[in-house]
C-alpha positions in Angstrom: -37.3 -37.6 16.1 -34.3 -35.3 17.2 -33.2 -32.0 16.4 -30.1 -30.9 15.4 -27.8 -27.8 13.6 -26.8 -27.0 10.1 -23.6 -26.3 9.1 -25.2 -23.4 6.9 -25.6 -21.5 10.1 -22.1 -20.4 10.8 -21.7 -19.3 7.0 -19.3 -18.0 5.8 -17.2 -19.9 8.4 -15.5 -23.2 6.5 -17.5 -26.1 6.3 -15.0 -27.9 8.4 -14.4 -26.0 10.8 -18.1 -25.7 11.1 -18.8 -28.9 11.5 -16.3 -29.6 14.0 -17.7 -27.0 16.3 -20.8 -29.0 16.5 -19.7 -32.3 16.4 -17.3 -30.7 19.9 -20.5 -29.2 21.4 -22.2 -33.0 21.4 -24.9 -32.1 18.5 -26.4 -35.7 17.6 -27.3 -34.5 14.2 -26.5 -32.2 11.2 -27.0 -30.9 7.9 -23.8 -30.4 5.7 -23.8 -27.1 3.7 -20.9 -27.3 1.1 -20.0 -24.2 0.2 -17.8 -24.4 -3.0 -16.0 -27.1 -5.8 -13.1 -28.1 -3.6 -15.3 -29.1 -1.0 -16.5 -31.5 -3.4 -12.7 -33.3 -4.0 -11.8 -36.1 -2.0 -9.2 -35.3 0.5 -11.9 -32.1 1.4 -14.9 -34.8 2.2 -12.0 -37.1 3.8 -11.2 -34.6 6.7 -15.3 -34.3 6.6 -15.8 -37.9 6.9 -12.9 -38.0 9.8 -15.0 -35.5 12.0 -18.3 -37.7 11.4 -16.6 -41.1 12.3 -14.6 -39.5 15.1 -17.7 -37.3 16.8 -20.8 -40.0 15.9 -22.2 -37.1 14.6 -25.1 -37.8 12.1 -25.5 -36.6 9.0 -29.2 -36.5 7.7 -29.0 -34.4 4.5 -26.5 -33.0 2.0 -26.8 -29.1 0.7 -25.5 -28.5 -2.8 -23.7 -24.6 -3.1 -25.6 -24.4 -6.7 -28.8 -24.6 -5.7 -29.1 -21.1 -7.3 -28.0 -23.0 -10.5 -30.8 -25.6 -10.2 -34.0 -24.3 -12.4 -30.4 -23.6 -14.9 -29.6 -27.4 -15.2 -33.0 -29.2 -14.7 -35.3 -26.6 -16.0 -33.3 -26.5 -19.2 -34.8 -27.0 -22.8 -30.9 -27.2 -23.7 -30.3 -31.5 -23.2 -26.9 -30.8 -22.7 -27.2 -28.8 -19.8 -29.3 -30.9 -18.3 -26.8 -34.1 -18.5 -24.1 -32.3 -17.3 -26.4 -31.2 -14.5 -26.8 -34.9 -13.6 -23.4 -35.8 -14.1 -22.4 -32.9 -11.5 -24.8 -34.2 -9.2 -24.1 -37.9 -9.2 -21.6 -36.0 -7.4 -23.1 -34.8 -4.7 -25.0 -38.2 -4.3 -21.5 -39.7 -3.6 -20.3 -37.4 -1.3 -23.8 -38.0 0.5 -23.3 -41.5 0.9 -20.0 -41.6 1.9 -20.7 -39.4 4.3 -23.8 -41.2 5.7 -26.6 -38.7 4.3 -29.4 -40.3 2.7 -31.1 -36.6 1.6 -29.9 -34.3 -0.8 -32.0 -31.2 -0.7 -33.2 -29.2 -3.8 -34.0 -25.8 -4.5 -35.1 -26.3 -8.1 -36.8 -23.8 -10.8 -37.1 -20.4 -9.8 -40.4 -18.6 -10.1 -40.3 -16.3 -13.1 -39.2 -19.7 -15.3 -43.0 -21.0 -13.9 -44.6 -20.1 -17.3 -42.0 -20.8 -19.5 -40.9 -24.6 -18.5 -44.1 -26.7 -18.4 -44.5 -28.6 -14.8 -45.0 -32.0 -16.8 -42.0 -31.6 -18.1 -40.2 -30.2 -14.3 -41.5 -33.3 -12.7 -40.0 -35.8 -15.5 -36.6 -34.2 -15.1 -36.9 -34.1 -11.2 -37.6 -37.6 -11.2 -34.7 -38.5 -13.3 -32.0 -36.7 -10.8 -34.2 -38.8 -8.1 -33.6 -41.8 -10.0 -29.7 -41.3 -9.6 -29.8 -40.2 -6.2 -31.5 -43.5 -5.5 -28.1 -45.3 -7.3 -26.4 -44.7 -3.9 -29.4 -44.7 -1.7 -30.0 -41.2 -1.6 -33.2 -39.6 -1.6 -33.8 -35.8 -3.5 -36.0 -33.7 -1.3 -37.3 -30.6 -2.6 -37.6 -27.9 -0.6 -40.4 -24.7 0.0 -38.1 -22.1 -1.1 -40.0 -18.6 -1.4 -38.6 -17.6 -4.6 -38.7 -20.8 -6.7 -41.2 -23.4 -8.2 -42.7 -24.7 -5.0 -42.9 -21.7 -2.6 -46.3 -22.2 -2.2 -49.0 -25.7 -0.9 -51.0 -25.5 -3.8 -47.3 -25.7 -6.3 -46.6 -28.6 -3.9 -50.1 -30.1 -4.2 -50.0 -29.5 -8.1 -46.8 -31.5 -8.8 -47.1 -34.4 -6.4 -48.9 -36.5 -8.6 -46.6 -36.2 -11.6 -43.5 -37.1 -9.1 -45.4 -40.4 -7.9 -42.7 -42.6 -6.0 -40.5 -39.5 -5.8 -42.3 -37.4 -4.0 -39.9 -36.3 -1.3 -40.1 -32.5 0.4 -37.9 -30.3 2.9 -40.3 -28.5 5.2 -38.4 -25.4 6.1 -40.2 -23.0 8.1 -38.4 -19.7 7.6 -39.7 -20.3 3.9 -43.0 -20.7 4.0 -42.9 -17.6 6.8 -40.9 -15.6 3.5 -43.6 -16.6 0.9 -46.8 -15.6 3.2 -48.0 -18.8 3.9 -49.0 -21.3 6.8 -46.8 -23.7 7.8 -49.3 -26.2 8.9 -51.4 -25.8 5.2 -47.8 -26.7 3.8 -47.0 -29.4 6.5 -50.7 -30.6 4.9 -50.0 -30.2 1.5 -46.6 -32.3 1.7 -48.1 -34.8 3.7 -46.4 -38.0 4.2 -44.0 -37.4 1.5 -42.1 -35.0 3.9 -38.0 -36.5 4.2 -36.2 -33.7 6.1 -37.4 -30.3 8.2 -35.7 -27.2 8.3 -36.7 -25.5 11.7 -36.6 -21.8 12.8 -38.8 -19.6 14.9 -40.2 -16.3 13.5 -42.3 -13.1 14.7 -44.2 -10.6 12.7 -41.1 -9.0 12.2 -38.5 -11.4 12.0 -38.5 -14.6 10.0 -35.5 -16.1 11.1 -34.6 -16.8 14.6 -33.9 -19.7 16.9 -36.6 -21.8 18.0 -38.0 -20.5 21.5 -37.2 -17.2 20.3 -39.9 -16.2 18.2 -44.1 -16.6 18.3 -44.2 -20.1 16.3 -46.3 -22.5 18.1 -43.9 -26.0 17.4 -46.6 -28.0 19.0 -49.6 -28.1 16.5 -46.9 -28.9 13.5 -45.6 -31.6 14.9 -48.7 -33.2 16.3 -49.3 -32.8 12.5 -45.5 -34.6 11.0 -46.3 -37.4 13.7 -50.0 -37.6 12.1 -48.3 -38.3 8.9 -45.3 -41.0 10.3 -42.5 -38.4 10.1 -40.0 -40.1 12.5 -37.1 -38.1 10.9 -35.3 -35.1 11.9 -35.4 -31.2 12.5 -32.5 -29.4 11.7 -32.1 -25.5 12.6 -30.8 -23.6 10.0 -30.9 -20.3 10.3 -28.5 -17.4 9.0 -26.0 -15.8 10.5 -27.7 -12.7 11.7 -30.4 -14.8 12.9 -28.4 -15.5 16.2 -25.1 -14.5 18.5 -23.1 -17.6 19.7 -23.5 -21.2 19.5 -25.1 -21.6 22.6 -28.2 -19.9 21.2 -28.4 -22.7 19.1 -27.9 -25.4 21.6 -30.2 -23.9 23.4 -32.7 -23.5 20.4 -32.0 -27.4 20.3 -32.5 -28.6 23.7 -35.8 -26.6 24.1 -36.9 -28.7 20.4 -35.6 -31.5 21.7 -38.0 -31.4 24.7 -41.1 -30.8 22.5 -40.0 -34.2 20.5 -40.1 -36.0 23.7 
């Protein structure tokens, strides 16, 4: 297990230019953030690509800009919708693999579409985006965000079953800290299926700061992710006003880093 730094922390800085500041400053491992279509076209993810191959920087997941648009496509009554949907992200899966990322996280419904999409019915449709991820060996991890479908462990322990073989989580910390919940009971309720961790420290006050900053105890959840087999990585992601220079994240890293052992 490592820990490394999101792109999404230097938004709304360029992707690129993003990424090359912490592929410079030696990060071993990153989440990419796109921001916007062109980042999507080929000559964009070429000049990403160069920065990976150049730095050896690792990229564990892939971040789609319409998350927001998620519950939209795949929560959809409207069939068409939902194909275009996949079409548009067979897109991102691509970009994933060429850049090395075998994770794509998701966002999915929001929470006021709960009652009005049936979760059978969420799950089938997840599974079928997994399905194509897994055409170009990229798995869709979906994520604890507070204001959609599975902000909360007993939404995560509801649909698990009905995703069987693609049951595949983000753990992000500022989240659960967002909803009012524990991040060990959701550490639990994900369980082995946990691909990716988003990491963050928080206080009673603030819900997003750099790990070592805040009142988070890291130890007890990852004594928990290793009780499971997680051997993959943390990645800070924070937002902007969550720190002041890039060596608040390095140094959010290292001190992670030394808890991983």
């Amino acid at each position: 297990m490592r820990c490394g730094i999101s792109t999404a922390c230097f938004y709304p800085q360029n992707t690129l230019d993003a990424l090359k500041q912490l592929a410079d400053a030696g990060v071993p491992v990153t989440e990419i953030f796109l921001n916007t279509f062109h980042e999507l076209e080929d000559g964009y993810v070429a000049k990403l690509l160069d920065v990976v191959q150049s730095s050896g920087i690792q990229v564990a997941s892939l971040h789609p800009f319409t998350s927001a648009m998620e519950g939209f496509l795949f929560a959809t009554e409207y069939q068409g919708r939902f194909e275009d949907g996949l079409k548009m992200y067979r897109r991102y899966f691509e970009v994933a693999k060429i850049l090395g990322a075998d994770k794509l996280v998701f966002h999915g419904d929001h929470l006021y579409n709960v009652e009005k999409f049936a979760l059978e019915r969420y799950a089938k449709n997840f599974c079928i985006l997994a399905d194509a991820g897994q055409e170009y060996g990229v798995t869709l991890c979906h994520e604890n965000v507070s204001y959609c479908r599975l902000a909360s462990p007993p939404a995560v322990r509801q649909i698990k079953p009905l995703l069987k073989n693609h049951a595949a989580f983000v753990l992000d910390t500022k989240q659960v800290q967002r909803y009012g919940a524990s991040v060990l009971d959701m550490a639990r309720a994900m369980g082995k299926d946990i691909g990716h961790v988003h990491i963050s420290d928080f206080t009673s006050r603030e819900n997003c700061l750099p790990p070592g900053r805040g009142n988070f105890n890291f130890v007890p959840l990852i004594q928990q992710l290793k009780s499971t087999g997680y051997t993959g990585d943390f990645v800070i992601e924070l937002y902007r006003d969550g720190f002041d220079t890039l060596q608040d994240l390095l140094d959010a890293m290292a001190f992670l880093n030394t808890l991983l052992g």
